[in-house]
MARDRENBA-964901 format. One line per field, with one value per residue (C-alpha): residue number from 1; residue in one letter; y, x, z. Coordinates in Angstrom, 3 decimals. Layout:
# MARDRENBA-964901
n <- [NUM / ...]
res <- [a / ...]
y <- [Y / ...]
x <- [X / ...]
z <- [Z / ...]
***
This chain:
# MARDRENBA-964901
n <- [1 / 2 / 3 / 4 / 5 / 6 / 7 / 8 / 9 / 10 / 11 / 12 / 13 / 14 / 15 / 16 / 17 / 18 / 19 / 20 / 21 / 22 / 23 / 24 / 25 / 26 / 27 / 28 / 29 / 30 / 31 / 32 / 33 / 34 / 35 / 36 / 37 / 38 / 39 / 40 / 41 / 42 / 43 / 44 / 45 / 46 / 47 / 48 / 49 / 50 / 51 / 52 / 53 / 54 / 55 / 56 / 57 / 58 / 59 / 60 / 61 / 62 / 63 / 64 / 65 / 66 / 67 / 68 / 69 / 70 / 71 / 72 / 73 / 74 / 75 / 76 / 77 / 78 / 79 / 80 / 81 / 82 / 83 / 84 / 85 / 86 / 87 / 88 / 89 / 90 / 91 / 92 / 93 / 94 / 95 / 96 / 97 / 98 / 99 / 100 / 101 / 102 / 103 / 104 / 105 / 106 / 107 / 108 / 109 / 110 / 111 / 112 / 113 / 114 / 115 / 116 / 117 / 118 / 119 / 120 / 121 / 122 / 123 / 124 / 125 / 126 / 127 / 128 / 129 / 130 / 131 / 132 / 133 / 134 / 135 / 136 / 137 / 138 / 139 / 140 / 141 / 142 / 143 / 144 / 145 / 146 / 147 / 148 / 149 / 150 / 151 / 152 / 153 / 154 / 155 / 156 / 157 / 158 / 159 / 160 / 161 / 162 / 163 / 164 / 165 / 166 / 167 / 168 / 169 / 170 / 171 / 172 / 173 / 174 / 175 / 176 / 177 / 178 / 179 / 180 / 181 / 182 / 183 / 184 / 185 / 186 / 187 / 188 / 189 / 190 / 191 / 192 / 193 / 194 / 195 / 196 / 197 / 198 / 199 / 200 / 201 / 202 / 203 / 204 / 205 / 206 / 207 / 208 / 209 / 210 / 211 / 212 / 213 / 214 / 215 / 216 / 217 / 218 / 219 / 220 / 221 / 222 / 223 / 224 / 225 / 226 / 227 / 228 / 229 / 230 / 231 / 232 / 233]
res <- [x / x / x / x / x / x / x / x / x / x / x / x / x / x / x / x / x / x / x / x / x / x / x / x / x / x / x / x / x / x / x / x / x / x / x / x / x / x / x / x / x / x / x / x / x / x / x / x / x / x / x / x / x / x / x / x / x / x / x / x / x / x / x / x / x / x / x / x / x / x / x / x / x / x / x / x / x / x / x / x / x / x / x / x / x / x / x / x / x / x / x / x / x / x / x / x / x / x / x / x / x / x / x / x / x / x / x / x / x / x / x / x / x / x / x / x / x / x / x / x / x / x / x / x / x / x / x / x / x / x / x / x / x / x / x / x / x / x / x / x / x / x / x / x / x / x / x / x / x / x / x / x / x / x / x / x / x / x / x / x / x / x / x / x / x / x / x / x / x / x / x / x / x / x / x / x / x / x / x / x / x / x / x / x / x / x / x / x / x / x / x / x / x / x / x / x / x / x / x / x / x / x / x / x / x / x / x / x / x / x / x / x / x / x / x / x / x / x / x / x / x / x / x / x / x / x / x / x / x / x / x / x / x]
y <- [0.000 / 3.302 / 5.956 / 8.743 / 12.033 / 13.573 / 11.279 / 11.556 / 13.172 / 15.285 / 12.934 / 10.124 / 12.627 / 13.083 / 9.558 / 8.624 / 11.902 / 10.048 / 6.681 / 8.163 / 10.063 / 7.119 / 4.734 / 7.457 / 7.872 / 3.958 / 4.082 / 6.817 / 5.344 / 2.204 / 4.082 / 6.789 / 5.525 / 1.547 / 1.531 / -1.186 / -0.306 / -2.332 / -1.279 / 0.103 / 3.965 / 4.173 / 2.567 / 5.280 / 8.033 / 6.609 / 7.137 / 10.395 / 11.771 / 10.513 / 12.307 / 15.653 / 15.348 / 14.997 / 18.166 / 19.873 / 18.968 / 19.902 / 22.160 / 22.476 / 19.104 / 19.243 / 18.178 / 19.125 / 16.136 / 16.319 / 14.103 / 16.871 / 19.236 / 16.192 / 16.626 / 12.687 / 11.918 / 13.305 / 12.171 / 8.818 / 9.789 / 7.591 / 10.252 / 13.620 / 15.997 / 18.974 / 22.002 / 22.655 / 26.232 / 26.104 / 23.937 / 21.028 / 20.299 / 17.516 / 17.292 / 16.439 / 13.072 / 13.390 / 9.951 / 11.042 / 13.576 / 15.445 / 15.362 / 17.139 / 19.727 / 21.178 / 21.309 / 23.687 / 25.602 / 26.110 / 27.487 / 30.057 / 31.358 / 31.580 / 33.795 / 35.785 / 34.574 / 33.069 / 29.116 / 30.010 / 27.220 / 30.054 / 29.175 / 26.139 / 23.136 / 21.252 / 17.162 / 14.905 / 11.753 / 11.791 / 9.150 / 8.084 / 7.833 / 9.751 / 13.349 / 14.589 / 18.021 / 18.574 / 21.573 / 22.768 / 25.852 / 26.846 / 24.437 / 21.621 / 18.784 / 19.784 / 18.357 / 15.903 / 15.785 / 13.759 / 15.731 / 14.379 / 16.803 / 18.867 / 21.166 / 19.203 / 15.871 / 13.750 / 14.352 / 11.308 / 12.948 / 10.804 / 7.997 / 10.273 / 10.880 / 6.998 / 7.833 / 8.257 / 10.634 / 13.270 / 15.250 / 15.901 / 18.974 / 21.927 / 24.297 / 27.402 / 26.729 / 30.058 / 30.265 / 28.649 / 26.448 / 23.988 / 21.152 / 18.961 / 15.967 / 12.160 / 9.074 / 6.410 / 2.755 / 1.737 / -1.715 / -3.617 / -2.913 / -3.189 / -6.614 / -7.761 / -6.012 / -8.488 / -11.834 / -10.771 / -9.757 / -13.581 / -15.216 / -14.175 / -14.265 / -10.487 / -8.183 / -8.274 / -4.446 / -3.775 / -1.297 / 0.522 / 3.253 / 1.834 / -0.040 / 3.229 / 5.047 / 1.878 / 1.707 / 5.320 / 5.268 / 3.124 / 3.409 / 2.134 / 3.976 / 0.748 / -0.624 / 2.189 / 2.286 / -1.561 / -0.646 / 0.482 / 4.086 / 7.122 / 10.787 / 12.617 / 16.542]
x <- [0.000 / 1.061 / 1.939 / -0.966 / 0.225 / -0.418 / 2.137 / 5.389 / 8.204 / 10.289 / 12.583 / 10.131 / 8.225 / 11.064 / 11.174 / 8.399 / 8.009 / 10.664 / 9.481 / 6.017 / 8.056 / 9.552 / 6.524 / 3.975 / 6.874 / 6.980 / 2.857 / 2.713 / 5.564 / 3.117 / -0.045 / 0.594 / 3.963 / 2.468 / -1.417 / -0.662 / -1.605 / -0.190 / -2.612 / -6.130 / -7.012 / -8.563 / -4.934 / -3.699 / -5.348 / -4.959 / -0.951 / -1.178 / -3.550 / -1.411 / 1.787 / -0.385 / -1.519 / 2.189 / 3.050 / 1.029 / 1.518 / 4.899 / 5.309 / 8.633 / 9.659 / 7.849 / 10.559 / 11.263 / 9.703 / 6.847 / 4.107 / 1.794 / 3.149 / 2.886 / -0.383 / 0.083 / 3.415 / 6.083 / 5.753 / 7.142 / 9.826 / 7.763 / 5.990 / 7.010 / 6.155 / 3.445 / 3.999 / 0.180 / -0.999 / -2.549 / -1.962 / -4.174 / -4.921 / -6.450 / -9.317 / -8.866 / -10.788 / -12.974 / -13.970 / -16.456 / -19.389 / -16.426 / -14.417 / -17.564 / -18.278 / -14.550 / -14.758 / -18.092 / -16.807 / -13.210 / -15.652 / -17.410 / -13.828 / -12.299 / -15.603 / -15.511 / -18.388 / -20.154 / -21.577 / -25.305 / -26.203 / -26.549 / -24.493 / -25.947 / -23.939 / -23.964 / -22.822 / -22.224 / -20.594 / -17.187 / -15.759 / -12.520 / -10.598 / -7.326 / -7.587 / -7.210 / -6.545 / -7.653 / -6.233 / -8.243 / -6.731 / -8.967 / -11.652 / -8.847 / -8.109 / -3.874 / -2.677 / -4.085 / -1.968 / -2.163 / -2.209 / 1.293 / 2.881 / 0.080 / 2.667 / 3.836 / 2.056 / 2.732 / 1.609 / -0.914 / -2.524 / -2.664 / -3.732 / -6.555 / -7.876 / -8.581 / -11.550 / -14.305 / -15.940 / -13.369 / -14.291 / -11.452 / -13.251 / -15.270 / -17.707 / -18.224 / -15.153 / -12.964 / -10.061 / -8.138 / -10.188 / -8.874 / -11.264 / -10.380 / -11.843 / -11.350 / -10.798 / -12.430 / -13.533 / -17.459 / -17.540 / -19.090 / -16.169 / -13.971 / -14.713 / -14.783 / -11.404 / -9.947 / -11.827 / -10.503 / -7.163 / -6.795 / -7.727 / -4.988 / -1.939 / -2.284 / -2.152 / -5.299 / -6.187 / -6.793 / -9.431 / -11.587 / -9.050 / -6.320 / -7.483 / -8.529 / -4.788 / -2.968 / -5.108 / -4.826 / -0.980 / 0.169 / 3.268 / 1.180 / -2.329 / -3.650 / -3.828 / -5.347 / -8.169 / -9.090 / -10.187 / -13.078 / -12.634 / -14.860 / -14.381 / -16.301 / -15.840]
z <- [0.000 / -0.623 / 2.343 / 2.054 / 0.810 / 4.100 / 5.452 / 2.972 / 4.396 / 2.069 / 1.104 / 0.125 / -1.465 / -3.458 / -4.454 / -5.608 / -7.842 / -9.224 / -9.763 / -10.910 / -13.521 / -15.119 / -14.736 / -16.179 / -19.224 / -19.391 / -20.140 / -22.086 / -24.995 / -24.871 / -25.109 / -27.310 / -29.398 / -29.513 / -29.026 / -26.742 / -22.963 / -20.105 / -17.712 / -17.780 / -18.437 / -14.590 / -13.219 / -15.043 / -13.787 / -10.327 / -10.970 / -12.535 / -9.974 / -6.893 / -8.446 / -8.623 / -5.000 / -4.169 / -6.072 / -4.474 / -1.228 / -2.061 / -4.735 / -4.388 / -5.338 / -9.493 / -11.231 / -15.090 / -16.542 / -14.273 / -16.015 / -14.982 / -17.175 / -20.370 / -22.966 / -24.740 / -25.830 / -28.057 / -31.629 / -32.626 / -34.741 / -37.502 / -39.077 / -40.187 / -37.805 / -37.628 / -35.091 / -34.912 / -35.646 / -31.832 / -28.965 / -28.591 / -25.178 / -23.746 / -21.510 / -17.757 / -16.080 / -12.913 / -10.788 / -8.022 / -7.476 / -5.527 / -8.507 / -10.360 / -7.175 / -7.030 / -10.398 / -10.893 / -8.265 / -9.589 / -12.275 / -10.307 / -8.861 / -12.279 / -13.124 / -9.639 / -8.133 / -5.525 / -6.114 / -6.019 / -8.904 / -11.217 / -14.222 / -16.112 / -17.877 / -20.188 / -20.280 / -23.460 / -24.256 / -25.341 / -27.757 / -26.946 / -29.724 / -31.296 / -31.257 / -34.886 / -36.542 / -40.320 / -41.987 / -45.093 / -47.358 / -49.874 / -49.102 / -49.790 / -47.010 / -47.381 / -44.081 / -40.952 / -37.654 / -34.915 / -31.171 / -30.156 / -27.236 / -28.131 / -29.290 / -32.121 / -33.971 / -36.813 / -40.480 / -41.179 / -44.422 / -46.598 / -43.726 / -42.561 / -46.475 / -46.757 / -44.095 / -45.232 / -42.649 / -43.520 / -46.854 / -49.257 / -50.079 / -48.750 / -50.305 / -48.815 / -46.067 / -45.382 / -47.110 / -43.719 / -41.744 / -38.911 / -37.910 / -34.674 / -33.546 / -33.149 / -35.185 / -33.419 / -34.091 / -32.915 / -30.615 / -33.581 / -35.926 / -33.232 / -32.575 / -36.023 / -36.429 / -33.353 / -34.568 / -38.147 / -36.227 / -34.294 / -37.199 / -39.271 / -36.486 / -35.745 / -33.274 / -31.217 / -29.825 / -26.192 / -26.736 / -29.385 / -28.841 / -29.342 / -32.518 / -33.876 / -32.931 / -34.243 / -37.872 / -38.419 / -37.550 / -40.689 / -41.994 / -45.402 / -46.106 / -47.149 / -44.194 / -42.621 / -45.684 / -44.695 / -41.147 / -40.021 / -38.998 / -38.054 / -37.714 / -35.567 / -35.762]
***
């Protein structure tokens, strides 16, 4: 079991920022360099939240390559890469009604203002796939990058035309227009994908995710055009 925040002394502190650093690092080259998770998305979470508690219990211990300072992973080095026009961020996880409640009112003291239930939200489903962003010029589909960093991504153009959700062309688009959203995989053509996957030998994906980041990250487009991928804006 691990020693509760509140208990650390400095110098274990210390140490496990550490070993958090390298294990989160470790995940993160699977997840976002190999589509191929060793643990699951909520074990995850559970590491990356315990090395922000730390932090911030002691603030003076956030160390350069701080996994709280990561958005995904630096490209692979397989791809070209794409220094997006803006940052793509990507979107914090909350577990408990708590979660939810610090989060409305971080809301209210960002705006100035008391929690009186006055502002209204808004909740929808979010599908989990690989964030995307499509760059038209002229109404043209020139250039599709992956989030990477969020700073920089890779160039999967001509990967991302072979989906047939994303338009080659626009009518009436400005003459630059950036659209972001994800690739994703549904569960039926997921699970074909792995029976047609174990069938044949192949890799068998841990997750509709991760199917959809591995297909769309093909060194050959074919492969990409053969699976079953959507694009939701």
């Amino acid at each position: 079991m691990s020693t509760a925040v509140e208990n650390l002394t400095l110098e274990e502190a210390a140490s496990e920022l550490e070993r958090l650093a390298k294990e989160l690092a470790h995940h993160d080259a699977l997840y976002h360099g190999k589509d191929a998770p060793e643990i699951s998305d909520a074990d995850y979470d559970a590491l990356k939240r315990r090395n922000e508690e730390i932090e911030a219990r002691f603030p003076e211990l956030v160390r350069t390559d701080s996994p709280s300072k990561k958005v995904g992973a630096a490209p692979s080095g397989i791809f070209q890469q794409i220094v997006h026009a803006r940052p793509m961020p990507s979107l914090d996880n909350v577990f408990s009604d708590e979660d939810v409640r610090d989060f409305i009112n971080s809301v209210y003291r960002f705006l100035g203002r008391l929690p009186d239930n006055s502002i209204a939200f808004t909740a929808e489903p979010k599908i989990d796939g690989l964030s995307l962003s499509l760059r038209y010029e002229n109404g043209l589909l020139v250039q599709a990058a992956t989030r990477g960093d969020g700073e920089t991504g890779e160039n999967v153009t001509e990967n991302a035309r072979t989906v047939a959700d994303i338009p080659q062309r626009l009518t009436g688009a400005p003459d630059i227009l950036e659209v972001r959203g994800e690739v994703y995989m549904r569960w039926a053509a997921f699970e074909a994908l792995n029976a047609a996957q174990e069938a044949a030998g192949g890799k068998i994906f841990a997750n509709p995710r991760n199917a959809a980041a591995g297909s769309l990250r093909q060194i050959d487009p074919a492969v990409t055009a053969s699976r079953p991928l959507a694009f939701y804006a």
